[in-house]
TORRO-461938 format. One record per atom (N, C-alpha, C, CB): z, y, x; residue number from 1; residue in one letter. Coordinates in nm, 4 decimals. Glycine has a CB too. Example, Ala and Ser with C-alpha at 12.3 -4.5 7.8 and 13.67 -1.06 7.14 Angstrom:
<recs>
0.7800:-0.5690:1.3190:1:A
0.7800:-0.4500:1.2300:1:A
0.7800:-0.3300:1.3200:1:A
0.9046:-0.4473:1.1308:1:A
0.7080:-0.2250:1.2850:2:S
0.7140:-0.1060:1.3670:2:S
0.7870:0.0030:1.2900:2:S
0.5725:-0.0598:1.4084:2:S
</recs>
This chain:
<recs>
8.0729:6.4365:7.7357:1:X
8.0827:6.5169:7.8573:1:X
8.0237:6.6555:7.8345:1:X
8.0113:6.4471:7.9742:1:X
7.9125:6.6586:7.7436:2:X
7.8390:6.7979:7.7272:2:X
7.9698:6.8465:7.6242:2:X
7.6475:6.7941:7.6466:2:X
8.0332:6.8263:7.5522:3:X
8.0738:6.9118:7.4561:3:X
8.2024:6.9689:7.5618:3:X
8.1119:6.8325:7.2938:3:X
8.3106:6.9099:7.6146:4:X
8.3604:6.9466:7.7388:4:X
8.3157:7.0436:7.8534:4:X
8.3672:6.8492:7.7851:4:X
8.2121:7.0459:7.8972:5:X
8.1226:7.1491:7.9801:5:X
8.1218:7.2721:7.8654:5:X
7.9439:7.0810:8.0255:5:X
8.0735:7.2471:7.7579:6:X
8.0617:7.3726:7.6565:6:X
8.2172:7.4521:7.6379:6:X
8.0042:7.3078:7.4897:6:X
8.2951:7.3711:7.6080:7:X
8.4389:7.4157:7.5760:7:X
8.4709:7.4888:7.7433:7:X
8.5604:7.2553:7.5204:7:X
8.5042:7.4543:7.8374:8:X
8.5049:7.4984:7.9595:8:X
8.4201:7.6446:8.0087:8:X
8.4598:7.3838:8.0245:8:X
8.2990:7.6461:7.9222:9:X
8.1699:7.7861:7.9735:9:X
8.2964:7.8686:7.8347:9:X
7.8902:7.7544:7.9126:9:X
8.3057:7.7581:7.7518:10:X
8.3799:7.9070:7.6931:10:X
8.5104:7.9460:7.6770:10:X
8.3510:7.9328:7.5721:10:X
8.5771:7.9068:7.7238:11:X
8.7184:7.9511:7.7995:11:X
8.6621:8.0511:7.9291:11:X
8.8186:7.7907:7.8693:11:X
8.5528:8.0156:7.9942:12:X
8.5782:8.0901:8.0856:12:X
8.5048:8.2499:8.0851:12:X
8.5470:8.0070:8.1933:12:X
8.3783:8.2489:7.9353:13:X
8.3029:8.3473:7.9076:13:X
8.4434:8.4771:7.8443:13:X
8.1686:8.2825:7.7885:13:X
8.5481:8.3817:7.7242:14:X
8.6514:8.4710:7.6656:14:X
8.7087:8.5350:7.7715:14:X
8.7561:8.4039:7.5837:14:X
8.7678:8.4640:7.8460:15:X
8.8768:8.4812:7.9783:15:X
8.8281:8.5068:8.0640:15:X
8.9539:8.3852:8.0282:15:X
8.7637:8.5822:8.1319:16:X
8.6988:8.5862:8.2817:16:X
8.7976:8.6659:8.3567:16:X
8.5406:8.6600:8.2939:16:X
8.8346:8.6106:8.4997:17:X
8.9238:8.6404:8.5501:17:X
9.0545:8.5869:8.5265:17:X
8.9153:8.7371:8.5409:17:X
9.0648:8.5239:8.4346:18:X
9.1940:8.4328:8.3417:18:X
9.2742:8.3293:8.4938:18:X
9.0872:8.2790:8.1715:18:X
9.2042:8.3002:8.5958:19:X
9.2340:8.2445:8.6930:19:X
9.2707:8.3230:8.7873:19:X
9.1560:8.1749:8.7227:19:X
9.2266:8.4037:8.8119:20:X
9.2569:8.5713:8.9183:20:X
9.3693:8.6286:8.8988:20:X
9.1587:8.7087:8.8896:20:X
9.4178:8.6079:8.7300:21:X
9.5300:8.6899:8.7015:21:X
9.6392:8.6549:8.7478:21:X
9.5510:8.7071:8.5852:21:X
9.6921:8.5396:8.8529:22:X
9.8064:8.4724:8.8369:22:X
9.8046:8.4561:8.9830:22:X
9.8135:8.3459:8.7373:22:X
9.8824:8.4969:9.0802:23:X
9.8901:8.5584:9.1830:23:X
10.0152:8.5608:9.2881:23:X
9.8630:8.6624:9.1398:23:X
10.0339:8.5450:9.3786:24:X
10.1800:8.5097:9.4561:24:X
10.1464:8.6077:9.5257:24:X
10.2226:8.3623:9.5391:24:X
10.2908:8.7212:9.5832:25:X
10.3040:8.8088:9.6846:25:X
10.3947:8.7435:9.7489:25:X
10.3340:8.9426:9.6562:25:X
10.3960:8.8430:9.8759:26:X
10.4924:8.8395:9.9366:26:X
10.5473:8.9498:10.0108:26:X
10.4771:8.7556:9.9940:26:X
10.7038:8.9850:10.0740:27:X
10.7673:9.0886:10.1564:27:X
10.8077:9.0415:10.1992:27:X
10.8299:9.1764:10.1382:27:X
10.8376:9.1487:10.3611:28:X
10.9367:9.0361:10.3941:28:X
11.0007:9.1683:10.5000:28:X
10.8634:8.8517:10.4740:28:X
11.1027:9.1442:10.5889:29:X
11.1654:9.2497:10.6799:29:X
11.2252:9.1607:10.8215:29:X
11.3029:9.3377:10.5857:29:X
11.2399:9.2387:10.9070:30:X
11.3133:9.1479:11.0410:30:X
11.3539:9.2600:11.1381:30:X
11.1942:9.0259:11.1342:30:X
11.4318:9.2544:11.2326:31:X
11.4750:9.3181:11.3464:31:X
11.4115:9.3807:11.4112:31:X
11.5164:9.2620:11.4152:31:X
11.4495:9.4907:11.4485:32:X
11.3707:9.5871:11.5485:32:X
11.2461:9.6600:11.4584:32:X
11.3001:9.4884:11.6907:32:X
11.2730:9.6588:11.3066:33:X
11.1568:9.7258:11.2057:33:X
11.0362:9.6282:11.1967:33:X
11.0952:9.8816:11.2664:33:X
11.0466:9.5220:11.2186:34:X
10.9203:9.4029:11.1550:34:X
10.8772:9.3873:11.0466:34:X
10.9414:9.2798:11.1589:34:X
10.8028:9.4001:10.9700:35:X
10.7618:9.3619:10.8520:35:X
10.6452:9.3408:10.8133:35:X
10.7956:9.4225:10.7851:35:X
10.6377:9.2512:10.7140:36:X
10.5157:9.2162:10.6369:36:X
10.4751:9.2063:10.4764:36:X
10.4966:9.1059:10.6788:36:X
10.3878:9.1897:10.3982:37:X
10.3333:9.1729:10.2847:37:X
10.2155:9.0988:10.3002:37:X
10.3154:9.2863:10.2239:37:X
10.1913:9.0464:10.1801:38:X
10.1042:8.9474:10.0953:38:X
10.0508:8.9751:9.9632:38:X
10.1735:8.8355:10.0737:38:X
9.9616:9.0082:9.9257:39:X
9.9048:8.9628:9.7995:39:X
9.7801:8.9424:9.7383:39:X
9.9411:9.0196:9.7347:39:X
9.7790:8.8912:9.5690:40:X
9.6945:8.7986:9.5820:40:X
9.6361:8.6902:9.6288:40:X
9.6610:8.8232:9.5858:40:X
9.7939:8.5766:9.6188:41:X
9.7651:8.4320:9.6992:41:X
9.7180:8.3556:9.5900:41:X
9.9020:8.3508:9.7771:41:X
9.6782:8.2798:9.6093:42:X
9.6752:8.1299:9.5005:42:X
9.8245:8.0828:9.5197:42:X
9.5462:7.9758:9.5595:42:X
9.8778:8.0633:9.6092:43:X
9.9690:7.9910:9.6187:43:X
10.0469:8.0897:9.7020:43:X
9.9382:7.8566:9.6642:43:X
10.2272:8.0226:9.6789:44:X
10.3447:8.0963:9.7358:44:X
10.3679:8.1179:9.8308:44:X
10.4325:8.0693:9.7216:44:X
10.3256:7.9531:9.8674:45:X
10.3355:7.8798:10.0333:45:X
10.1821:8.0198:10.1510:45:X
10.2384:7.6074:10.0064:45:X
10.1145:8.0335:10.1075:46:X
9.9889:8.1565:10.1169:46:X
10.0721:8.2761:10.0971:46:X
9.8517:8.1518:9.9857:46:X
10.1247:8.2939:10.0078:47:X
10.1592:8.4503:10.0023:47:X
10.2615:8.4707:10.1312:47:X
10.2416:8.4988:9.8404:47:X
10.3604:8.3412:10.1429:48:X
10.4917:8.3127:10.2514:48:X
10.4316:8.3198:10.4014:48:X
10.5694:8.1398:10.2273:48:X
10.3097:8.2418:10.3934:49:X
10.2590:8.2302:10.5503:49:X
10.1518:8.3700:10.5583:49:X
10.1599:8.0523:10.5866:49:X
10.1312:8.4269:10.5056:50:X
10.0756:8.5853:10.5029:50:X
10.1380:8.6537:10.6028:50:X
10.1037:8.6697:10.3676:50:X
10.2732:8.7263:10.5114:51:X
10.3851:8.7791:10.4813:51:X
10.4356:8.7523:10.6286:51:X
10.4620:8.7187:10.3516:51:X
10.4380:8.6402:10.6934:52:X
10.5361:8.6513:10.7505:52:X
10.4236:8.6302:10.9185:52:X
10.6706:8.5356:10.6873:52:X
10.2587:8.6141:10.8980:53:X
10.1835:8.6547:10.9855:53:X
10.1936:8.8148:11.0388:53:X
10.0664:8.6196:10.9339:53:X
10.1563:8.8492:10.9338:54:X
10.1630:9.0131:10.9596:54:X
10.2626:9.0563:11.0172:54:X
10.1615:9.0956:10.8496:54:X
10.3672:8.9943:11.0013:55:X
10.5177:9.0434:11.0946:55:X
10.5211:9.0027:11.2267:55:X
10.6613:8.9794:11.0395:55:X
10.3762:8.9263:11.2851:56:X
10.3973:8.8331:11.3994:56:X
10.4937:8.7637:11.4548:56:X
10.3733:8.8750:11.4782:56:X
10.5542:8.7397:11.2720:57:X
10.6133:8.6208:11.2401:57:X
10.8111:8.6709:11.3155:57:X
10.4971:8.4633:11.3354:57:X
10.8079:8.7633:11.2707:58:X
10.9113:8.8765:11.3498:58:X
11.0416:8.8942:11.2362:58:X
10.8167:9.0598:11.3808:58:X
10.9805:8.8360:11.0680:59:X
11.0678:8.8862:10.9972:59:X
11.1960:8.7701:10.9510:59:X
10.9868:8.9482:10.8853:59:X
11.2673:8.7582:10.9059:60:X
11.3878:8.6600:10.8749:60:X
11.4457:8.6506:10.7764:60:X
11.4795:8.6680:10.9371:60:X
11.3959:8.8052:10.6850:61:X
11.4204:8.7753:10.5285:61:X
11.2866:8.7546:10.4604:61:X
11.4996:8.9013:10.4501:61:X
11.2415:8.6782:10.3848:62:X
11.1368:8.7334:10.2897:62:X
11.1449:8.6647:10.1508:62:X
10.9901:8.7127:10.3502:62:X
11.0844:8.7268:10.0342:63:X
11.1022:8.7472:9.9013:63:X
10.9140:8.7127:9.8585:63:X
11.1822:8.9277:9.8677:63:X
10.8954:8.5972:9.7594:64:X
10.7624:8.5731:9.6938:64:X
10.7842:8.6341:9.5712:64:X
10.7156:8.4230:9.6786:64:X
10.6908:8.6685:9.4912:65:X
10.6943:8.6566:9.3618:65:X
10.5938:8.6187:9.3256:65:X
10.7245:8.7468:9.3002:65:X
10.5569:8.6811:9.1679:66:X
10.4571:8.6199:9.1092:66:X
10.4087:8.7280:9.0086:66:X
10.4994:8.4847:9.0501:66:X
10.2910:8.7038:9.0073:67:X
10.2396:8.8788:8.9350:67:X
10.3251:8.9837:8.8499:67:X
10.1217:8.8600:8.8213:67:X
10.3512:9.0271:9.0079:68:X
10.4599:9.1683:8.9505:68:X
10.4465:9.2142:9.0976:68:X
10.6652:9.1349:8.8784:68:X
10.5581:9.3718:9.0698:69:X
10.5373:9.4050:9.2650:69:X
10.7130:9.3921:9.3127:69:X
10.4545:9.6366:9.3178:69:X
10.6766:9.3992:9.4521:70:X
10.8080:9.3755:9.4524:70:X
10.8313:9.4453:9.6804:70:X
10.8385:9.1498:9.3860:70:X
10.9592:9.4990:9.6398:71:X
10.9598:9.6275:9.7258:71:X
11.0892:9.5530:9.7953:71:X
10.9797:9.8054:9.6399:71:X
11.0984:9.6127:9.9490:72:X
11.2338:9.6116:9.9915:72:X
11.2653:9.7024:10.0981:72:X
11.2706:9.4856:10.0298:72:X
11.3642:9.7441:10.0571:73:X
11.4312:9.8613:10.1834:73:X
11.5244:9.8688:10.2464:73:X
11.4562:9.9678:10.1604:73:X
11.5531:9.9150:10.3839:74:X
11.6317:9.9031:10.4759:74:X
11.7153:10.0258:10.4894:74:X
11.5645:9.8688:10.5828:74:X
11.8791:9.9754:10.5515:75:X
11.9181:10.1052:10.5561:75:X
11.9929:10.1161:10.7283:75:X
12.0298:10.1359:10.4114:75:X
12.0216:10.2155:10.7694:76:X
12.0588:10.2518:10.8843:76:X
12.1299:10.1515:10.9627:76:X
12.1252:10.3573:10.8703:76:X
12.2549:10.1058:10.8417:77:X
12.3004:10.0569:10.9347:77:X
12.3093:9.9143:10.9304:77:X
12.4001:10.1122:10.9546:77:X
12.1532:9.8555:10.8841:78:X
12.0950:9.7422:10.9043:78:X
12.1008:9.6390:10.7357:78:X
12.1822:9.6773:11.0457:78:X
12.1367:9.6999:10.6574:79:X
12.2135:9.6497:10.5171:79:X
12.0581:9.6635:10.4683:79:X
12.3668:9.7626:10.4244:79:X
12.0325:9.5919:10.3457:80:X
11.9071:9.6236:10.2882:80:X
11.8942:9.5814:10.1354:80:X
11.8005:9.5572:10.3713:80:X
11.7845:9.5765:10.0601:81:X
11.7667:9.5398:9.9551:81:X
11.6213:9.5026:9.9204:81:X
11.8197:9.6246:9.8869:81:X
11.5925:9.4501:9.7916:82:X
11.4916:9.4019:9.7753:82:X
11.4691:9.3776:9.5972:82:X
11.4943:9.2851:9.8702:82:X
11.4027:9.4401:9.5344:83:X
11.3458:9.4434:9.4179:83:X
11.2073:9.4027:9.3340:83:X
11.3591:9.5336:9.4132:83:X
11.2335:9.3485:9.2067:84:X
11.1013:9.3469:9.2203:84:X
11.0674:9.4260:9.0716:84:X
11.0396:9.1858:9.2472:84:X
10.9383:9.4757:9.0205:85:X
10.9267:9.5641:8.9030:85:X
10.7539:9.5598:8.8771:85:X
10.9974:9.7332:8.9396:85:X
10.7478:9.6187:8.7565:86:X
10.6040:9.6162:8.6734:86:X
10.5268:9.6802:8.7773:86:X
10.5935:9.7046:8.5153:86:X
10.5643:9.8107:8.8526:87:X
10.5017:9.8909:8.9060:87:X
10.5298:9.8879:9.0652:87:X
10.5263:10.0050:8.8382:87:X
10.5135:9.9551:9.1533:88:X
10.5368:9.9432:9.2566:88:X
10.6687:10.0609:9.2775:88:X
10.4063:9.9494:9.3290:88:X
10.6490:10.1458:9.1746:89:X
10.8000:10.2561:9.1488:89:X
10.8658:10.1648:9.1596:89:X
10.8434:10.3486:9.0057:89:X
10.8626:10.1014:9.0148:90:X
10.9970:10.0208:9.0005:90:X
11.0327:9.9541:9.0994:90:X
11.0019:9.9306:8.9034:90:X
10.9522:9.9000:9.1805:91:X
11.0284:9.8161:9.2627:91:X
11.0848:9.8718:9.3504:91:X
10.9715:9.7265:9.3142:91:X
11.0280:9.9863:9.4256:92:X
11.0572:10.0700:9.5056:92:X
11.2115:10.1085:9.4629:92:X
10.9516:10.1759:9.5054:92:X
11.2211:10.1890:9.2862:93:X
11.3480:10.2119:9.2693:93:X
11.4748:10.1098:9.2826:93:X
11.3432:10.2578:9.1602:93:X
11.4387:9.9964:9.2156:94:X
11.4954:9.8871:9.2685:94:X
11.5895:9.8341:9.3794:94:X
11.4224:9.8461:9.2811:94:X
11.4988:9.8287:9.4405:95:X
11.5086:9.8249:9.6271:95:X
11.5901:9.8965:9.6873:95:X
11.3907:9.8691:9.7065:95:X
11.5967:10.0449:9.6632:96:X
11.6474:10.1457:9.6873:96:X
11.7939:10.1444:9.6676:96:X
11.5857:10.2300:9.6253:96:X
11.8048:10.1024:9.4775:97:X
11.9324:10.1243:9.4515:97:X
12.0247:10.0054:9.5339:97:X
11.9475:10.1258:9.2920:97:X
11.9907:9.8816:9.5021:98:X
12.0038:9.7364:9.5902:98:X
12.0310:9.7931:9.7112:98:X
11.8651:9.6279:9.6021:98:X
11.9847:9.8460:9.8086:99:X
12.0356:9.9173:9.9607:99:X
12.1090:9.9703:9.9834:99:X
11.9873:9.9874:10.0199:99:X
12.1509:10.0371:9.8713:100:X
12.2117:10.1729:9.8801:100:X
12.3834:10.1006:9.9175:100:X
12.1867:10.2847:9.7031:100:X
12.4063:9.9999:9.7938:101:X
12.5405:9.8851:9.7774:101:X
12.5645:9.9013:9.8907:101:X
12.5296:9.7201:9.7355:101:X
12.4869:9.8207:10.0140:102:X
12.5245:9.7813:10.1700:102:X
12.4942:9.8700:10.2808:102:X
12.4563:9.6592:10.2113:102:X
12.4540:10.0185:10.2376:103:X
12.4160:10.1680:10.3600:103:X
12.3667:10.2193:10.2920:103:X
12.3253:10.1749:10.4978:103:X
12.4013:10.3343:10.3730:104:X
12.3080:10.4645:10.3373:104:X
12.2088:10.4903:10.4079:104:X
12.3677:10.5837:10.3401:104:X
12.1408:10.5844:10.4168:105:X
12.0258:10.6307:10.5150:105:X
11.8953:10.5310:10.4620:105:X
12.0739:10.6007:10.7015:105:X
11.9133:10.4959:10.3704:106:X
11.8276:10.3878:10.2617:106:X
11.6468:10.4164:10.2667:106:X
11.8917:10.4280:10.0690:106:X
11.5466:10.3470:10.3269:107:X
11.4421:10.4184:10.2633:107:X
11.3454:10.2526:10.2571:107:X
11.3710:10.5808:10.3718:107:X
11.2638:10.2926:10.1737:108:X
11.1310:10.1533:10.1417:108:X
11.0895:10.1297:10.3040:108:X
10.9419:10.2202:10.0204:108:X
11.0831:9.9896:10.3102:109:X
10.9952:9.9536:10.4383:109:X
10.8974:9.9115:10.3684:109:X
11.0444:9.8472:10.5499:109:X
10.8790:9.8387:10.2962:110:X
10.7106:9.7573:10.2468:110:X
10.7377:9.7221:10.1100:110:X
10.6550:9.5880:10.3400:110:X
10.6001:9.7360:10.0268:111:X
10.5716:9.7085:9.9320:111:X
10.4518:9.6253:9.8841:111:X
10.5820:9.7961:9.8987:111:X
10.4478:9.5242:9.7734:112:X
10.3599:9.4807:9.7932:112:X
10.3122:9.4476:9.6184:112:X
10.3839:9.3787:9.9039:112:X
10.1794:9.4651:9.5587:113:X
10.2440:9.3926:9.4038:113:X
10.0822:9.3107:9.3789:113:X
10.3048:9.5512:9.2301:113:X
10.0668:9.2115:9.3092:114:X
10.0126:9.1088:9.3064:114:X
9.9985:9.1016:9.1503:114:X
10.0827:9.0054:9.3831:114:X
9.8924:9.0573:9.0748:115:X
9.8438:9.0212:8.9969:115:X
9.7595:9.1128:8.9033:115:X
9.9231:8.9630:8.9595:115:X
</recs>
C-alpha cells in the first residue's frame, strides 16, 4: 500500500494540474438572443447544465466540447453556426464562416474555451 501512495505523490508532484487539464465547455444559443456558456466542467453533463442555466434555460441549440474553444454565431435572418478551434479566433472564425452558408448579417453571439 505504501509503495502505491509513493507512485501516486509522484504522478502527481511530475503532473500537477494533470487533472485540471481536461475540461468540458459549453455554448449554446435560443430565440429572442438567449444564450449561454460553460467552462471548465469536470463533466459534459456540468458544462450542458451550465450553458444552458445562464440562458435561463432559453437556449435550444447547444454544442459541448472538450479542451478546446468553441464559438457560435447568429445571423439575421435566424441561420447560424457553430465552431470549434485552438483559440477562441479560431473558433470565432469558424463560426462565422459556418453562418455565413445559412445568412448574412453574421456576427459571434458567445464564446467559450475550456482547458
Amino acid at each position: 500500500m505504501g509503495k502505491l501512495l509513493k507512485i501516486a505523490a509522484l504522478i502527481a508532484a511530475v503532473a500537477p494540474g494533470a487533472a485540471l487539464a481536461q475540461q468540458w465547455g459549453a455554448v449554446c444559443i435560443g430565440p429572442g438572443g438567449a444564450w449561454g456558456y460553460a467552462h471548465n466542467y469536470q463533466s459534459e453533463a456540468g458544462a450542458y447544465d451550465r450553458a444552458m442555466a445562464e440562458s435561463r434555460y432559453g437556449c435550444d441549440e447547444v454544442r459541448t466540447f472538450y479542451n478546446t474553444c468553441g464559438a457560435m454565431a447568429v445571423a439575421t435572418n435566424g441561420g447560424w453556426g457553430w465552431s470549434l478551434g485552438n483559440s477562441r479566433a479560431q473558433a470565432e472564425a469558424g463560426a462565422m464562416n459556418y453562418c455565413r452558408q445559412y445568412g448574412g448579417g453574421c456576427r459571434v453571439t458567445v464564446w467559450a474555451c475550456s482547458g
